[in-house]
DRENPA-3360 file (N, C-alpha, C; in nm, 2 decimals, always signed):
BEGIN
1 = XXXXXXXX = +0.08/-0.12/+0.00/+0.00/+0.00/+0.00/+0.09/+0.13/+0.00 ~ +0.20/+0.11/+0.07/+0.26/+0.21/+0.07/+0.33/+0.29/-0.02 ~ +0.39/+0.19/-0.16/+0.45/+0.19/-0.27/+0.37/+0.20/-0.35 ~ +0.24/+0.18/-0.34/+0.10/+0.27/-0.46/+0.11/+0.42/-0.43 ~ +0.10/+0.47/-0.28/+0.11/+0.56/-0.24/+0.21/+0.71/-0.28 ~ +0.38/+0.59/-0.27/+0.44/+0.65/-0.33/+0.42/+0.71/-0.48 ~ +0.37/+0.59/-0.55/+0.35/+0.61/-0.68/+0.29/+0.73/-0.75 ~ +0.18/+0.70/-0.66/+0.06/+0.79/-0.68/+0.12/+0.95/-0.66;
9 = XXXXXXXX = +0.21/+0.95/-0.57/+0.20/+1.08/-0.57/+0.33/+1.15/-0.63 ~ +0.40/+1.05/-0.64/+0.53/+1.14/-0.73/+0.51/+1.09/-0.91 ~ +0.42/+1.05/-0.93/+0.36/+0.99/-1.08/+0.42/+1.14/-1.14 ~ +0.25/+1.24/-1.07/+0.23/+1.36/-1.11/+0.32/+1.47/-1.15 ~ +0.39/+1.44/-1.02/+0.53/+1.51/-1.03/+0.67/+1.48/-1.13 ~ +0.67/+1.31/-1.17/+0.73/+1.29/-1.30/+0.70/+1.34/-1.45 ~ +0.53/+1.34/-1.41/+0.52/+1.39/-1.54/+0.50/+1.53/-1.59 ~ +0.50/+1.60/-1.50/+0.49/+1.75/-1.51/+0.62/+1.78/-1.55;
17 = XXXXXXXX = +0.73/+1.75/-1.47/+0.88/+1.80/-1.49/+0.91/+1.70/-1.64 ~ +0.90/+1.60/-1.65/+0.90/+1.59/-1.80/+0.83/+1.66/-1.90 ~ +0.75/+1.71/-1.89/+0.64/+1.76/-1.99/+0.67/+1.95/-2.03 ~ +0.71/+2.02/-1.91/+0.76/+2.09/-1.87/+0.94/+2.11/-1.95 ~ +0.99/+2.06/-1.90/+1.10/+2.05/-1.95/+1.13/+2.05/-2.07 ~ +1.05/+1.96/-2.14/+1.06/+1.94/-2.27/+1.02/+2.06/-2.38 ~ +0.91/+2.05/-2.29/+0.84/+2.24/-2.41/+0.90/+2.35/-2.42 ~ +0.96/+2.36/-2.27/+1.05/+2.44/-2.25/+1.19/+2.48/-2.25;
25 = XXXXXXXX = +1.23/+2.35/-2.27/+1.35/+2.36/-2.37/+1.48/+2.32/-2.25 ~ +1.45/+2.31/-2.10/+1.51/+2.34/-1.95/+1.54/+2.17/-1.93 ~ +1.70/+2.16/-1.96/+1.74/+2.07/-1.90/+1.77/+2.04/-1.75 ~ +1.75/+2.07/-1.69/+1.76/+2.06/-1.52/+1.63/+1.97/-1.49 ~ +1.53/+2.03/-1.57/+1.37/+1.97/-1.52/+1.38/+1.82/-1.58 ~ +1.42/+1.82/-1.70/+1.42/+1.69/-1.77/+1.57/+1.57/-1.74 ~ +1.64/+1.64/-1.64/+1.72/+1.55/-1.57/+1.65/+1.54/-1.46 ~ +1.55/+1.58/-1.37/+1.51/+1.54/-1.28/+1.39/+1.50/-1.32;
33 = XXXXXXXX = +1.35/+1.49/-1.42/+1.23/+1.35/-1.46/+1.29/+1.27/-1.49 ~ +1.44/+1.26/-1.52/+1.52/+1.12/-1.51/+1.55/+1.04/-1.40 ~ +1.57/+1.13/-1.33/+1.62/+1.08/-1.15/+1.49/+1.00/-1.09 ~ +1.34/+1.10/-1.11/+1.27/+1.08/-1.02/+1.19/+0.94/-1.15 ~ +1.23/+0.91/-1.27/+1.22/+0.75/-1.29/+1.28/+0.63/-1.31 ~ +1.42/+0.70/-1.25/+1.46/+0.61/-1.21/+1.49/+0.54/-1.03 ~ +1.46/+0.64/-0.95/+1.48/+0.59/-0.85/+1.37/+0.74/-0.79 ~ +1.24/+0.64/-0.73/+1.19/+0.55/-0.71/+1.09/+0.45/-0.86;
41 = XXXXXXXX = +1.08/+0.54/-0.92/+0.93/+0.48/-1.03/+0.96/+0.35/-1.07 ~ +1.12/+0.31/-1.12/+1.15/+0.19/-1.19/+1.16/+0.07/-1.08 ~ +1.21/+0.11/-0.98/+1.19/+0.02/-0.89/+1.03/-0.01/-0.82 ~ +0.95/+0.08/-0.79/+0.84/+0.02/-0.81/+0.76/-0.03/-0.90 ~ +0.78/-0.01/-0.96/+0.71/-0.07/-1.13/+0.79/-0.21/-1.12 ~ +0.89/-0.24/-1.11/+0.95/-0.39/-1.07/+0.88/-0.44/-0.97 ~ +0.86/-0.37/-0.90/+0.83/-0.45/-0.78/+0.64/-0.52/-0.82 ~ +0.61/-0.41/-0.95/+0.45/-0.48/-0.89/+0.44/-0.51/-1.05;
49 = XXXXXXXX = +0.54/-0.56/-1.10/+0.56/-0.65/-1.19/+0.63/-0.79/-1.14 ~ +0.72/-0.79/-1.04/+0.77/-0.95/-1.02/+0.77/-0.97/-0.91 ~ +0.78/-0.86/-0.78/+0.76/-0.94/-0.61/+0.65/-0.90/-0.56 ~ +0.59/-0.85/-0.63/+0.41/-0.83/-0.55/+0.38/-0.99/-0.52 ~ +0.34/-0.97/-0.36/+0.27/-1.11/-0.36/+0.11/-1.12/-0.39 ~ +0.06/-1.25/-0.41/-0.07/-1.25/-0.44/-0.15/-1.18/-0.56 ~ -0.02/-1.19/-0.68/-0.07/-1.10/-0.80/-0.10/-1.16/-0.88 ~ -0.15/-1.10/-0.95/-0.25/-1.23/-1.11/-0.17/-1.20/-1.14;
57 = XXXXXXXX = -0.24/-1.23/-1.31/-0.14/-1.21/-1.46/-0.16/-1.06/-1.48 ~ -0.25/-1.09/-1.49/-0.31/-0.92/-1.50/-0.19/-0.84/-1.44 ~ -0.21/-0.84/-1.35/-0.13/-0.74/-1.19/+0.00/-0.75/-1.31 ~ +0.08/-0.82/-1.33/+0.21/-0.88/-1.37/+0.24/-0.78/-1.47 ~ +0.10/-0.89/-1.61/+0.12/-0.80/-1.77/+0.12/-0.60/-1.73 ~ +0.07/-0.56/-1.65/+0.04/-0.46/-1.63/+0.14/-0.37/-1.56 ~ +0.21/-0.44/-1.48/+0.39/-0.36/-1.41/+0.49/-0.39/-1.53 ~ +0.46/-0.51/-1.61/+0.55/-0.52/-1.69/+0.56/-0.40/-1.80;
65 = XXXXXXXX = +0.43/-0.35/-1.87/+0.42/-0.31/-2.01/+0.44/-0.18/-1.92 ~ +0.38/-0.13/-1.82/+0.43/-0.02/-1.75/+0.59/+0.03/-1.73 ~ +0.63/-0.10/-1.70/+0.81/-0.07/-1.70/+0.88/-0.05/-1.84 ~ +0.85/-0.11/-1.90/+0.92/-0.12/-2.09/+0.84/+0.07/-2.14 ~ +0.74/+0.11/-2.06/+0.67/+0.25/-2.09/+0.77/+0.32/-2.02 ~ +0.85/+0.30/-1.90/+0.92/+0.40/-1.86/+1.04/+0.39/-1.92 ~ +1.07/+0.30/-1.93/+1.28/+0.29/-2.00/+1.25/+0.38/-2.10 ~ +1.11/+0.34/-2.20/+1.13/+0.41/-2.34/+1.11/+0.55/-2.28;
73 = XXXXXXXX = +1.05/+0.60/-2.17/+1.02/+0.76/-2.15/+1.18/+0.77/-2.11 ~ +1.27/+0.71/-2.06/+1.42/+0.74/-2.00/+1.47/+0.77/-2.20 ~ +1.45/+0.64/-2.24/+1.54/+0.67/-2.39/+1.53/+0.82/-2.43 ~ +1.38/+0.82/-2.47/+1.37/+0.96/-2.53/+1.40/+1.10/-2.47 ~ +1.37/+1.04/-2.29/+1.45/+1.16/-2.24/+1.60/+1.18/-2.26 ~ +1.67/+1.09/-2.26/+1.80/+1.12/-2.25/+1.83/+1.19/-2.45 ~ +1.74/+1.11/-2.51/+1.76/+1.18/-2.64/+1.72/+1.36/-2.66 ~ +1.62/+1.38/-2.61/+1.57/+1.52/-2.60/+1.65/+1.59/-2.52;
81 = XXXXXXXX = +1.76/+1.58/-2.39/+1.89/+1.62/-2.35/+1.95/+1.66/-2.44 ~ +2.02/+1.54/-2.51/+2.10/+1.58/-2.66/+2.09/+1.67/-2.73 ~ +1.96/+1.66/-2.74/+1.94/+1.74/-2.85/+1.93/+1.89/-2.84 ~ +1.86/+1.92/-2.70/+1.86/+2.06/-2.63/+1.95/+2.09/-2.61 ~ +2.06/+2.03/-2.54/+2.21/+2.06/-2.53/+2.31/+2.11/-2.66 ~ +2.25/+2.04/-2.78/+2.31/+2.06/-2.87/+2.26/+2.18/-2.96 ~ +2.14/+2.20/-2.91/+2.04/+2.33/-3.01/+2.11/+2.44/-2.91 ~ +2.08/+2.42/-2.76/+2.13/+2.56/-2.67/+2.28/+2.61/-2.72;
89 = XXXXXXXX = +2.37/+2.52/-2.74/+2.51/+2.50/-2.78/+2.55/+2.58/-2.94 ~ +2.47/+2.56/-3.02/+2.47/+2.67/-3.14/+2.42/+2.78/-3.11 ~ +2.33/+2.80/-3.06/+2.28/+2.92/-3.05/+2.41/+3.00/-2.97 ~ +2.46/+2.94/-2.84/+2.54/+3.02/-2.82/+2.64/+3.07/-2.87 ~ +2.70/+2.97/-3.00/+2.83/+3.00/-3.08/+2.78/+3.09/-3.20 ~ +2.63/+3.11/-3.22/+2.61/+3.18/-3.34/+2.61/+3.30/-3.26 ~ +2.54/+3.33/-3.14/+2.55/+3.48/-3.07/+2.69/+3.53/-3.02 ~ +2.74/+3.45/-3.00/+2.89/+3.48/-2.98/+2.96/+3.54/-3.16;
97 = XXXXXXXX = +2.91/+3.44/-3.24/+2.99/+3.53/-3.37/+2.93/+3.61/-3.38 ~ +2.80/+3.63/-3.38/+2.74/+3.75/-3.43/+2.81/+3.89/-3.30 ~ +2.84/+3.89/-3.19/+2.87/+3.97/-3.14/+3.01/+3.99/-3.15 ~ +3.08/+3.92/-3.20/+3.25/+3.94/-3.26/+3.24/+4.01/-3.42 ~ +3.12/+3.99/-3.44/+3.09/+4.03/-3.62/+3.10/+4.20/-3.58 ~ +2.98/+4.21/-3.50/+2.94/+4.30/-3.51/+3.01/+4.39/-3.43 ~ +3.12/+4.33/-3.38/+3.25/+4.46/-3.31/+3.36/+4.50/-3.41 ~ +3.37/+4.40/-3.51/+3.47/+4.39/-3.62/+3.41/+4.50/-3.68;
105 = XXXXXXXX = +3.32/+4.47/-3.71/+3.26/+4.59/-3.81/+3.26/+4.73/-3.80 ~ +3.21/+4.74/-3.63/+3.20/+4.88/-3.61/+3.35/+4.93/-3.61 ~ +3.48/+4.81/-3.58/+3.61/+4.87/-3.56/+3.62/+4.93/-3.69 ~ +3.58/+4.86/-3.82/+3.65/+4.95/-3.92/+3.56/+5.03/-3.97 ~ +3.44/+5.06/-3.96/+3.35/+5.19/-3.99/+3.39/+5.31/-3.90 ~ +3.44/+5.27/-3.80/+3.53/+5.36/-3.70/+3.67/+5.44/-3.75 ~ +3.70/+5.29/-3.80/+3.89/+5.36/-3.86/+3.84/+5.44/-3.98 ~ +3.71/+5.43/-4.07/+3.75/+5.48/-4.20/+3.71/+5.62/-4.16;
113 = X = +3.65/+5.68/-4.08/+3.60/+5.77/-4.02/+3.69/+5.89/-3.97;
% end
């Protein structure tokens, strides 16, 4: 009961900071929807896939397809990192040239002056 409980209440909180994160482009949020599925959510989701006692199939098929739902939400998280990392990362080397452009320039509209 207690590890439904858990579930139940940091679910919401996984999936906001994922959802969140992602729109928004903020990798801090989207490494801590990583943290917070992997430790607690993956271990409970194991748990009420293979040591729940007194569980059907049902109970079973249902922690299982649940767990294979989160690794793939870890894949794509860790992919949408990359990628934000890699989008934030040009942007800063294009604003950086453009602000080296744009001093070069004024230096020699200065000198011809």
């Amino acid at each position: 009961m207690i590890l439904l409980l858990l579930w139940a209440v940091l679910e919401p909180l996984r999936l906001l900071l994922g959802y969140s994160g992602n729109l928004q482009e903020k990798v801090p949020f989207l490494g801590v929807f990583m943290l917070v599925s992997l430790f607690p959510q993956l271990p409970v989701n194991a748990y009420f896939a293979i040591a729940q006692p007194d569980a059907t199939a049902f109970d079973k098929s249902l922690g299982t397809v649940s767990s294979i739902m989160l690794l793939t939400e870890l894949v794509g998280a860790v992919l949408a990192i990359r990628q934000i990392i890699q989008s934030q990362d040009e942007k800063f080397y294009l604003e950086d040239y453009d602000q080296q452009r744009t001093v070069a320039h004024q230096g020699l509209s200065d000198d011809d002056a």
